[in-house]
C-alpha positions as CSV (number, residue, x, y, z in Angstrom):
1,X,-13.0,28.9,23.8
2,X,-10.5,27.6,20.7
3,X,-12.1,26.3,18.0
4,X,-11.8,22.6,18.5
5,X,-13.3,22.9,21.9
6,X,-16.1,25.0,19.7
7,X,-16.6,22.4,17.2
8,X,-16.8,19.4,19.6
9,X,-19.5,21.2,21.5
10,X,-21.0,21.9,18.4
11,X,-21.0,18.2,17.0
12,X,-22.4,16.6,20.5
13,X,-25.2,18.8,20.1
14,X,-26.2,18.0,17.0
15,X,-26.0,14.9,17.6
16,X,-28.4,14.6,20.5
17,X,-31.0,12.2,20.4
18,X,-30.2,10.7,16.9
19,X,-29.3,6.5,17.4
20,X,-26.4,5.0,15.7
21,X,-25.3,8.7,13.4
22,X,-22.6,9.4,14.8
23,X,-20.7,9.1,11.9
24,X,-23.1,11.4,9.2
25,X,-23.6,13.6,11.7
26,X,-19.7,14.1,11.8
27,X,-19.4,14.4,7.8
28,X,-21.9,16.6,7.5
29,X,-20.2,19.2,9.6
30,X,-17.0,18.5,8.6
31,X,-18.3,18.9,4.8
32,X,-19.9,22.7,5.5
33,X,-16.6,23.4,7.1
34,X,-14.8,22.5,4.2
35,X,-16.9,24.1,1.7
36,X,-18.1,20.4,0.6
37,X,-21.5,18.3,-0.1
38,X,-22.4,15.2,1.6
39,X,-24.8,13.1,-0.2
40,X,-26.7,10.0,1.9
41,X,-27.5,6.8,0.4
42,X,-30.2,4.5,2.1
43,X,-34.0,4.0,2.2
44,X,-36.5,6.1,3.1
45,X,-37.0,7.2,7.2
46,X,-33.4,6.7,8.3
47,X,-32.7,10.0,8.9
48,X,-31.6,11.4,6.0
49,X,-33.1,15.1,6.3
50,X,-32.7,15.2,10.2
51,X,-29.3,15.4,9.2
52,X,-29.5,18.2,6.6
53,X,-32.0,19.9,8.7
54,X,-29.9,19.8,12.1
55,X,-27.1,21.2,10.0
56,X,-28.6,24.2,9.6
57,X,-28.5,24.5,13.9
58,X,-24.8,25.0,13.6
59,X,-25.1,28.4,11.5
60,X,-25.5,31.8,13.1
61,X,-28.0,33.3,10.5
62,X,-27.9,32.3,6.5
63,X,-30.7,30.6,4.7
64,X,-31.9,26.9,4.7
65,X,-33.2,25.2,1.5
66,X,-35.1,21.8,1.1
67,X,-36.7,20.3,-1.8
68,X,-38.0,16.7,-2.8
69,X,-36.8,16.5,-6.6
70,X,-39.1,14.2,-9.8
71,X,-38.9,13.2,-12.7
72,X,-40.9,16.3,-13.6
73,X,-39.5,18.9,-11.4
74,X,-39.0,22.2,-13.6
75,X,-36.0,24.6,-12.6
76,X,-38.6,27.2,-10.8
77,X,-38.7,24.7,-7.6
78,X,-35.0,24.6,-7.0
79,X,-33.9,28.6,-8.4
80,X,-37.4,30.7,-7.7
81,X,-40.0,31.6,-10.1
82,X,-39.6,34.1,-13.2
83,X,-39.7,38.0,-12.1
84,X,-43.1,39.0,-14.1
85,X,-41.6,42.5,-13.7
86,X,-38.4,41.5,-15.2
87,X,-40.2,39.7,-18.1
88,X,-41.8,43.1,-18.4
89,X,-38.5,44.6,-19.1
90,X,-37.3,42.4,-21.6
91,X,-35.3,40.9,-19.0
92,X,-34.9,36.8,-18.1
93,X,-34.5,36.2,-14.5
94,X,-35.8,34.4,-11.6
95,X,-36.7,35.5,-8.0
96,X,-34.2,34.0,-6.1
97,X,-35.1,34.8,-2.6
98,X,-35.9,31.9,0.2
99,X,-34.3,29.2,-2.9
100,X,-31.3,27.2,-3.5
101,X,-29.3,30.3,-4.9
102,X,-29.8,32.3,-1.5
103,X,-29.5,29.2,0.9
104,X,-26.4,28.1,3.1
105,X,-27.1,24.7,4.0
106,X,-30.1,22.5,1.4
107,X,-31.3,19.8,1.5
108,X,-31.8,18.0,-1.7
109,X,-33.7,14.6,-1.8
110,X,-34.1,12.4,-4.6
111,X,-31.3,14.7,-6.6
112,X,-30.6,11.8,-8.8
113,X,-34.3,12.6,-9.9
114,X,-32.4,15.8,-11.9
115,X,-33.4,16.0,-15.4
116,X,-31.2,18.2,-18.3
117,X,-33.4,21.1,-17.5
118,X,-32.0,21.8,-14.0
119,X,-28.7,20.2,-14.1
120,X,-26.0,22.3,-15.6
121,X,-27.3,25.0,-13.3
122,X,-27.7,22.9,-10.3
123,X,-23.8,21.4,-10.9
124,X,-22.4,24.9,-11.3
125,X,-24.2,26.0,-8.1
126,X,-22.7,23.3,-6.3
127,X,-19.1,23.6,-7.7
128,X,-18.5,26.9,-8.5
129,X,-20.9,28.6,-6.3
130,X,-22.1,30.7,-8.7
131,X,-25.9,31.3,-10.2
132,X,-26.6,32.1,-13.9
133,X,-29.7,34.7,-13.2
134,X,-30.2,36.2,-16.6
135,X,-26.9,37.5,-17.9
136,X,-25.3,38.1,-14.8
137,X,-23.9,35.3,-13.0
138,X,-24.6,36.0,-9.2
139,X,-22.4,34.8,-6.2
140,X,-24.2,32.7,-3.7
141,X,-23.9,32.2,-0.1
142,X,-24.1,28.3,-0.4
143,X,-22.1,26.6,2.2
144,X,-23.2,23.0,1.5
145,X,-25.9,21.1,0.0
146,X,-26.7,17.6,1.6
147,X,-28.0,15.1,-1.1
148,X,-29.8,12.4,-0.6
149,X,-31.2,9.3,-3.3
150,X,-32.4,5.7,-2.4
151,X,-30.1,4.4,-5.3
152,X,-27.0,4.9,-7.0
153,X,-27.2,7.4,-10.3
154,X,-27.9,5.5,-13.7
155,X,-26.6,7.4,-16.6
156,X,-24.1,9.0,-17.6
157,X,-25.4,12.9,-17.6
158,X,-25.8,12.4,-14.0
159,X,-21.6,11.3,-13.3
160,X,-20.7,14.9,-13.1
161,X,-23.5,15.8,-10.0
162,X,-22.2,12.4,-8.6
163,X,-18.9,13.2,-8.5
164,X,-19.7,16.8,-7.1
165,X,-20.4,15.5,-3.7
166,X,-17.1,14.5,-2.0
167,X,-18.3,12.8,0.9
168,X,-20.4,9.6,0.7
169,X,-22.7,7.9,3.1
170,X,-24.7,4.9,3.4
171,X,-27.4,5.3,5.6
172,X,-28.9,1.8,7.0
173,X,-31.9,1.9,9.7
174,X,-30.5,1.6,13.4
175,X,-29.0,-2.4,14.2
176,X,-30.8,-4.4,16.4
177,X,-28.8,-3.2,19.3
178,X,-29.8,0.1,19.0
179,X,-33.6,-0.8,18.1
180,X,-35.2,-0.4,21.8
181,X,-32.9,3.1,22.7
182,X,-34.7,4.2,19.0
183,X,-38.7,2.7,20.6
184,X,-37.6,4.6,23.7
185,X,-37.4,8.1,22.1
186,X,-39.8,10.7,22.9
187,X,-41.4,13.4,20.0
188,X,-39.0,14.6,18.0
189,X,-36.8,16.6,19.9
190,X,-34.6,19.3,18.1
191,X,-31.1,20.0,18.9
192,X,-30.4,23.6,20.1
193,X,-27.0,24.3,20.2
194,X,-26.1,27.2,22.7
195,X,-25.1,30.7,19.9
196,X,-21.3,30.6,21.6
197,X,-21.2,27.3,19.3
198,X,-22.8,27.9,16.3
199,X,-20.5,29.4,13.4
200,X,-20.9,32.5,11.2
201,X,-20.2,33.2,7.4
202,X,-16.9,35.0,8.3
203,X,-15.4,31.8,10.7
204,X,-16.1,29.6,7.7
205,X,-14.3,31.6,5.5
206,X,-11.3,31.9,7.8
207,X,-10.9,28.1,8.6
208,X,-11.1,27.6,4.8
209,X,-8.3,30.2,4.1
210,X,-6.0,29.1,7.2
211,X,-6.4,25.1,6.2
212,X,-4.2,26.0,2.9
213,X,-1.4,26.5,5.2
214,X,-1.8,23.1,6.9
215,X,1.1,20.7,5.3
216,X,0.8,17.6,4.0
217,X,3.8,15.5,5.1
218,X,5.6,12.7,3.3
219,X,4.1,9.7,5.3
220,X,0.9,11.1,3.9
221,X,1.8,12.1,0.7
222,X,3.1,8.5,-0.4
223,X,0.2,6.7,1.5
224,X,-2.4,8.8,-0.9
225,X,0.1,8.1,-4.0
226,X,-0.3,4.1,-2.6
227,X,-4.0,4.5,-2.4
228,X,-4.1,5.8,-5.9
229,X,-2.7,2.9,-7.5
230,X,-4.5,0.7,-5.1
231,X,-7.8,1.8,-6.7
232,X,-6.7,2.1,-10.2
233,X,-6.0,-1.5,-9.6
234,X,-9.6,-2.5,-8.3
235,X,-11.1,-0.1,-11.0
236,X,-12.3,2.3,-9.1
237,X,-12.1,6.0,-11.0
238,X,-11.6,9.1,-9.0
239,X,-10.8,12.4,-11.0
240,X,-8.3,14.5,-10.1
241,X,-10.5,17.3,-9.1
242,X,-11.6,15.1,-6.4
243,X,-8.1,14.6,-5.3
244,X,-7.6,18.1,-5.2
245,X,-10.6,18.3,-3.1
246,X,-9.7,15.6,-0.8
247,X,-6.6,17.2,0.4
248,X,-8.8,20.6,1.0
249,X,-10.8,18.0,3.4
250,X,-7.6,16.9,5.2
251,X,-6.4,19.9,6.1
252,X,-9.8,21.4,7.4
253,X,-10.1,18.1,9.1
254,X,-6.5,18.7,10.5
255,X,-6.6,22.1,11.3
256,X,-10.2,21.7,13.4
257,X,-8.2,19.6,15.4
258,X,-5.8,22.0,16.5
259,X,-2.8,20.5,14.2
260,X,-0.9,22.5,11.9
261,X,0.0,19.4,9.3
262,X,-2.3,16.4,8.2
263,X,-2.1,13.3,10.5
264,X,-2.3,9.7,9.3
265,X,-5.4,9.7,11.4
266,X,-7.1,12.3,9.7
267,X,-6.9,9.9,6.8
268,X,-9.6,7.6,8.2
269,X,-11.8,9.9,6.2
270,X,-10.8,8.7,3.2
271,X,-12.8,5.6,3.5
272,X,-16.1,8.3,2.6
273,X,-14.5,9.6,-0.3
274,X,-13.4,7.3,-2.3
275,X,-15.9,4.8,-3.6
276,X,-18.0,4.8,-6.6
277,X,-20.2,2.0,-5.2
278,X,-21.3,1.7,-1.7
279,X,-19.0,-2.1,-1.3
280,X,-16.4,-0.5,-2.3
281,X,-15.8,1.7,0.9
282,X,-14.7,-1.5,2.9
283,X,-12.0,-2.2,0.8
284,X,-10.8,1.0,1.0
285,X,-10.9,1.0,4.4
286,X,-9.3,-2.4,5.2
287,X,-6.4,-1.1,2.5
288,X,-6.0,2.2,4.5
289,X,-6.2,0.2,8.0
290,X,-3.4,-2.0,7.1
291,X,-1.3,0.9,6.3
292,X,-1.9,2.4,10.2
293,X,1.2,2.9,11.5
294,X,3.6,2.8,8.5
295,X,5.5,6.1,7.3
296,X,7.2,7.6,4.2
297,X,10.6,6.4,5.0
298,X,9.5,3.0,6.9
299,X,7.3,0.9,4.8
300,X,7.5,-2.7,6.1
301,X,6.6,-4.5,2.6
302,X,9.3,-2.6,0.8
303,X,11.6,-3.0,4.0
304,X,10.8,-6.8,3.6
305,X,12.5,-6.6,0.2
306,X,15.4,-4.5,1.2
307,X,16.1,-6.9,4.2
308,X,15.5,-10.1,1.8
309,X,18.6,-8.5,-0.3
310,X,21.0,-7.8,1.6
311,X,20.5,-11.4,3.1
312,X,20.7,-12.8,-0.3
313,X,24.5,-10.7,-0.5
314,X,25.4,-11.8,2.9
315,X,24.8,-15.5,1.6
316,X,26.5,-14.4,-1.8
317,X,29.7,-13.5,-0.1
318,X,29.7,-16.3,2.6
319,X,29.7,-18.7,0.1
320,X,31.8,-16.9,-2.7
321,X,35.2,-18.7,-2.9
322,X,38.3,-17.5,-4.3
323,X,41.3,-19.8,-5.5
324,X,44.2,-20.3,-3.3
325,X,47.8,-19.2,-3.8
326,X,51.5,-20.4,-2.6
327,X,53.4,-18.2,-1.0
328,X,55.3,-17.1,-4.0
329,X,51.8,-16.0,-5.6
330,X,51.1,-19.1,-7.8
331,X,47.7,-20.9,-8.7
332,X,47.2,-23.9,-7.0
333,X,45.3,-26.8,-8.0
334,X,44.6,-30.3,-7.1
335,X,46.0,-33.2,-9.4
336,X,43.9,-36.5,-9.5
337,X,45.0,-37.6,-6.1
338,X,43.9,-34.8,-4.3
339,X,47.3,-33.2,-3.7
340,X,48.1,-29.7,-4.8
341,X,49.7,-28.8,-7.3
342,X,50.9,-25.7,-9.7
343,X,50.3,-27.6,-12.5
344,X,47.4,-26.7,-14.2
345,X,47.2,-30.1,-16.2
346,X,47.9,-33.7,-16.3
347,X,47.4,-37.2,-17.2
348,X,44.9,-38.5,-14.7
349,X,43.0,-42.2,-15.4
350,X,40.2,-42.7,-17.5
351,X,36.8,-43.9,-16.3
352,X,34.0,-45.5,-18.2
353,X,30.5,-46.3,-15.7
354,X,32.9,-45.8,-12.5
355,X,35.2,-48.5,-14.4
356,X,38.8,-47.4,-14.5
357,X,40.1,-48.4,-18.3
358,X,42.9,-50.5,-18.9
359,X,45.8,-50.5,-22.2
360,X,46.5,-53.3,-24.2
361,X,49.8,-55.3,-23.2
362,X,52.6,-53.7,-24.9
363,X,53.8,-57.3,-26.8
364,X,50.3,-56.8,-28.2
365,X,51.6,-54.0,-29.6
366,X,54.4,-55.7,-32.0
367,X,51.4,-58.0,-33.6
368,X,48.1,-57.0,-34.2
369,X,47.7,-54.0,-32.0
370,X,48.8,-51.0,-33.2
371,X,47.3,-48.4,-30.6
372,X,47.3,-49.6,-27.2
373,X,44.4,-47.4,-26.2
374,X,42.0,-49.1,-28.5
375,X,41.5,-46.0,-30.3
376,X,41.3,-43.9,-27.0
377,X,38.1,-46.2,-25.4
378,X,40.7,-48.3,-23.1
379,X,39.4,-51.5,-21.8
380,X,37.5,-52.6,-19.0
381,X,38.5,-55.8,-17.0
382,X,35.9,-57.9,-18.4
383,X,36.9,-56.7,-22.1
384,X,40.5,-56.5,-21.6
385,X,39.8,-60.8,-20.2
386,X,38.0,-61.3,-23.1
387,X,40.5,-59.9,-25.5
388,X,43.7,-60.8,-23.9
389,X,43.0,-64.2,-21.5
390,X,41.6,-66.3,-24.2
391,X,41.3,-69.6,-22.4
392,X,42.4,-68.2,-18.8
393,X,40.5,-65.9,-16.4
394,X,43.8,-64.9,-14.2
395,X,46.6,-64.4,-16.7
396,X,47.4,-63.7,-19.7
397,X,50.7,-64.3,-22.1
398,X,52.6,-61.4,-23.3
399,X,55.4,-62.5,-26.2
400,X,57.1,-65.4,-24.0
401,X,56.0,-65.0,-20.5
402,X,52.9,-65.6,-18.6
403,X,51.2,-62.6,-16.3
404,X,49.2,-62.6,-13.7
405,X,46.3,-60.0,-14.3
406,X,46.2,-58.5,-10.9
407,X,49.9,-57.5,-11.1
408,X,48.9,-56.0,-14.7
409,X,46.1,-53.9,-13.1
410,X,48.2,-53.3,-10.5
411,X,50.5,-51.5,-12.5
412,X,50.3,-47.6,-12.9
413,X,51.4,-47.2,-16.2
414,X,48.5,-50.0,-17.5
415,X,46.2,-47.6,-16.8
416,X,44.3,-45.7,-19.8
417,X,45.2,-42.0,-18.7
418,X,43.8,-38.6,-20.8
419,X,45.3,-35.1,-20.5
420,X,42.5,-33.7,-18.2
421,X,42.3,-30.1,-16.3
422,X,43.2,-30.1,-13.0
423,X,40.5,-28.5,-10.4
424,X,41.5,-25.1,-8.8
425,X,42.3,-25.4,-5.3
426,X,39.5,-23.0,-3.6
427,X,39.2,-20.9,-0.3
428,X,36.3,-19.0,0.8
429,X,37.0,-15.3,0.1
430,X,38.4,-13.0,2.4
431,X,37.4,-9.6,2.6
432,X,39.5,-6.7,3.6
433,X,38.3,-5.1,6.8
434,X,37.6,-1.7,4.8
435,X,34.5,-3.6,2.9
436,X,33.3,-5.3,6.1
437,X,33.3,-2.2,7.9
438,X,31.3,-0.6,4.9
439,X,29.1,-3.6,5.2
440,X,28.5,-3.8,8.7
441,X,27.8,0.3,8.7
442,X,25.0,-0.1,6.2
443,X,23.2,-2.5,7.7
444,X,23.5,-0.9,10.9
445,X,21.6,1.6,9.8
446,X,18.7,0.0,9.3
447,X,18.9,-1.7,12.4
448,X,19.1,2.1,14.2
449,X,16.1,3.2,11.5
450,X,14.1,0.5,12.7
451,X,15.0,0.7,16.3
452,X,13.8,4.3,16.0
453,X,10.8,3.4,13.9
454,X,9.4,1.0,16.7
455,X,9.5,3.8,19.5
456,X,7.6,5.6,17.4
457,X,5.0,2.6,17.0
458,X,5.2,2.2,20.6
459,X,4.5,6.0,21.6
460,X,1.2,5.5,18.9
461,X,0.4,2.7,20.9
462,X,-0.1,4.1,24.3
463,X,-1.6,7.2,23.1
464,X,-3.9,5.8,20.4
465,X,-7.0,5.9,22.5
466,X,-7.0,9.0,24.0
467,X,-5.7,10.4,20.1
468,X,-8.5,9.0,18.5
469,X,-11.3,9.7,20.8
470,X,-9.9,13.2,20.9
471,X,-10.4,13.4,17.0
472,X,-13.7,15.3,16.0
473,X,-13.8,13.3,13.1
474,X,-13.2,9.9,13.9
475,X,-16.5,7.6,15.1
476,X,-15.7,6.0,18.3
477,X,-14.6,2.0,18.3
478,X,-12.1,3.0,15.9
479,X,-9.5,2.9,18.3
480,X,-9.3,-1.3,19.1
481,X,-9.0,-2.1,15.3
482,X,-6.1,0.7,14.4
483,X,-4.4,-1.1,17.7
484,X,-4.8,-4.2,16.5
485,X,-3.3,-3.0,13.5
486,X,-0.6,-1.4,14.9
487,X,0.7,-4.0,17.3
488,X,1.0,-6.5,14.2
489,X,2.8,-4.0,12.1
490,X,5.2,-3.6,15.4
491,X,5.6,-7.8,15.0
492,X,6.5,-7.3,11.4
493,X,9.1,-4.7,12.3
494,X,10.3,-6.3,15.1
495,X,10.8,-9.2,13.1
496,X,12.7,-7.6,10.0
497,X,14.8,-5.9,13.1
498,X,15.5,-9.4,14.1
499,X,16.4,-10.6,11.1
500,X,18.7,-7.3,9.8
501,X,21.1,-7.3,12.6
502,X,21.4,-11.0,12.0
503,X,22.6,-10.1,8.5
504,X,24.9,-7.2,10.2
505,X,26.7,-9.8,12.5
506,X,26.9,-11.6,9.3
507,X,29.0,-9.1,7.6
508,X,30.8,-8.7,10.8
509,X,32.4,-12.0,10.8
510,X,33.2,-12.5,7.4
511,X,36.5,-14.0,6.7
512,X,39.5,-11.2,6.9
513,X,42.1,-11.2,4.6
514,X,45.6,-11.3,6.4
């Protein structure tokens, strides 16, 4: 029997006849396994030491402990009584046998009840696994300690036991579904796990020591660096001894289930390690389900961006113009009539409000008018009438001879003309096939990444069931929601797939230079 097989045996067991714990039941063992504590949040009667005490069903010898903790517990009730005898002989140190310092698995209720008196030796039991028993400092056999509290801690003396216990649970009494299956129980019948199941001291220690081989792989390594800034963001604090712990959990959590590197399934745990306050675990998970299905190398919001610039340079380069050239190699523009030119200036008519300007007559110019452009503002037909018609509309004279307006306007050289720029003549750009070939092989592979990438979805997708009801770890029903999740994220990518060998066409029919 392999140890998975072991454990899931192991699990069903203890979970026998207890409605709607699937999921506590799971953490528990998984936290002994790791070398963890589990702490249980919730009112009284919901099950909170049936858990701790079923846990200790799953050992093969070792000790259980249990104790209700006040405001006035003294230290004696958790570490044993003074040794009279030892008092005797000058010496401090307590009778450990049958208490906390001797026990595998405990049971701890109320342990936010703590007081100074019994916490620094309680927190160093529980991290360092080591008891301070008059001046020697005693090794203890402590595999985990299951705490349990109606109520968040208040204070902050009691942050460091808090944060001791890596795995949190909020225990609610069973839904209204499983009310009737809970009336229907009979006594209180105790799970008895067969001894083939039931682990030693030495099997603890060696899936401890074998999980440090277990690798963490990129996909997993960026989505906990993600998750990080995702909770500095909403506030929440978790030290970095707790991060350190966390992987620990992984990898037992991967290596239990036969794998030899951490799974982006196995981080569905995270959800119970995370939060500071019990609302805070949803969040968490609804961040950590919408990254199901993503990996290290693929991650469709970043993708998004990469796909929105190269789209943005396709556009760039369709549109970008360059100006055109004769066959000798020479600038060309276009002059004021449209037609091209190598010129790159020239007298082109004035305009004033879409008016074109006029010059004075040139007898004008021999009397009173000395500049013919009226100092560069030209005149429009209604001013050049009013300057030059006097006491006709149609005509005006010039020295001795009478002329008709409209063959004035009509006149070319009449008009007011300024030395203006001309406009470049402009081409769209052509690219030399050595750039569209470095284009088009760029984008391509993305297109082949993504291609890739949504086999890969597609393989999760017909195997997710059976993966995560395989899991030990994972409560059942998880499986329709990470499906869900996946089959949109395959939409996204599809989509960005779509839309990046759109782009890759693009570049593939750019304009070639000849």
């Amino acid at each position: 029997m392999n140890l998975k097989t072991k454990l899931n045996n192991l699990r069903d067991a203890l979970s026998q006849n207890l409605i709607e714990r699937e999921t506590p039941i799971r953490l528990t063992l998984l936290a002994a396994l790791s070398g963890e504590h589990l702490l249980l949040l919730g009112p009284p009667g919901t099950a909170k030491s049936e858990l701790a005490r079923r846990l200790k069903q799953a050992f093969n010898g070792g000790n259980y402990f249990e104790r209700l903790l006040t405001r006035f517990s003294v230290p004696e009730e958790l570490f044993g009584p003074l040794s009279i005898k030892a008092l005797e002989e000058d010496r401090y140190e307590r009778l450990t046998s049958r208490y906390l310092p001797t026990a595998t698995v405990a049971f701890i209720d109320e342990i936010f009840k703590a007081n100074s008196a019994i916490l620094n030796s309680l927190l160093t039991l529980l991290n360092e696994r080591e008891f301070d028993n008059g001046v020697k400092r005693d090794k203890t056999p402590l595999s985990c300690v299951v705490g349990a509290s109606n109520e968040l801690p208040e204070g902050e003396e009691l942050d460091a036991l808090y944060d001791r216990f890596l795995l949190r649970y909020k225990v609610m009494p069973v839904s209204k579904e499983g009310f009737v299956q809970l009336l229907k129980l009979k006594g209180n019948p105790k799970p008895k796990p067969e001894l083939a199941w039931r682990l030693t001291v030495e099997e603890l220690q060696e899936i401890q020591e074998s999980a440090e081989l277990v690798k963490i792989p990129d996909d997993v390594m960026v989505l906990l660096q993600e998750l990080r800034i995702f909770l500095d963001e909403q506030k929440i604090y978790v030290s970095d001894r707790r991060w350190r712990k966390i992987v620990k959990l992984l990898q037992v959590a991967a290596l239990t289930n036969d794998k030899n590197e951490v799974s982006i399934w196995d981080c569905w745990l995270l959800q119970h390690c995370l939060w500071a306050k019990s609302e805070q675990r949803e969040s968490i998970f609804d961040w950590y389900q919408s990254r199901v299905g993503t990996k290290a190398t693929f991650n469709p919001e970043n993708f998004n961006k990469l796909v929105a610039a190269w789209e943005k340079k396709l556009e760039d380069e369709k549109n970008s113009q360059t100006q055109d050239m004769d066959e000798e190699g020479n600038l060309l523009y276009l002059d004021e009539k449209g037609g091209i030119t190598t010129q790159t200036k020239g007298e082109v008519p004035e305009y004033r409000n879409g008016e074109p300007l006029y010059l004075a007559p040139p007898e004008q110019q021999r009397n009173s008018i000395q500049d013919r452009t009226n100092q560069g503002k030209g005149y429009t037909v209604e001013e050049f009438k009013q300057h030059f018609c006097h006491h006709y509309r149609d005509r005006f004279q010039d020295g001795q001879q009478w002329i008709e307006i409209k063959d004035y306007f009509a006149e070319n050289a009449n008009l007011l003309k300024v030395l203006k720029d001309f406009t470049a003549k402009m081409e769209s750009t052509r690219y030399s096939q050595h750039h569209i070939n470095g284009r088009v092989e760029e984008t391509d592979k993305f297109v082949r990444d993504i291609t890739e990438y949504l086999v890969q979805i597609d393989e999760q997708i017909s195997s997710l069931t059976q993966t995560i009801n395989d899991h030990l770890w994972i409560t059942p029903g998880f499986s329709e929601p990470a499906k869900s999740t996946l089959e949109k994220t395959r939409q996204t990518v599809e989509a960005l797939r779509v839309r990046i060998t759109t782009t890759r066409d693009g570049f593939s029919n750019l304009p070639v230079e000849e």
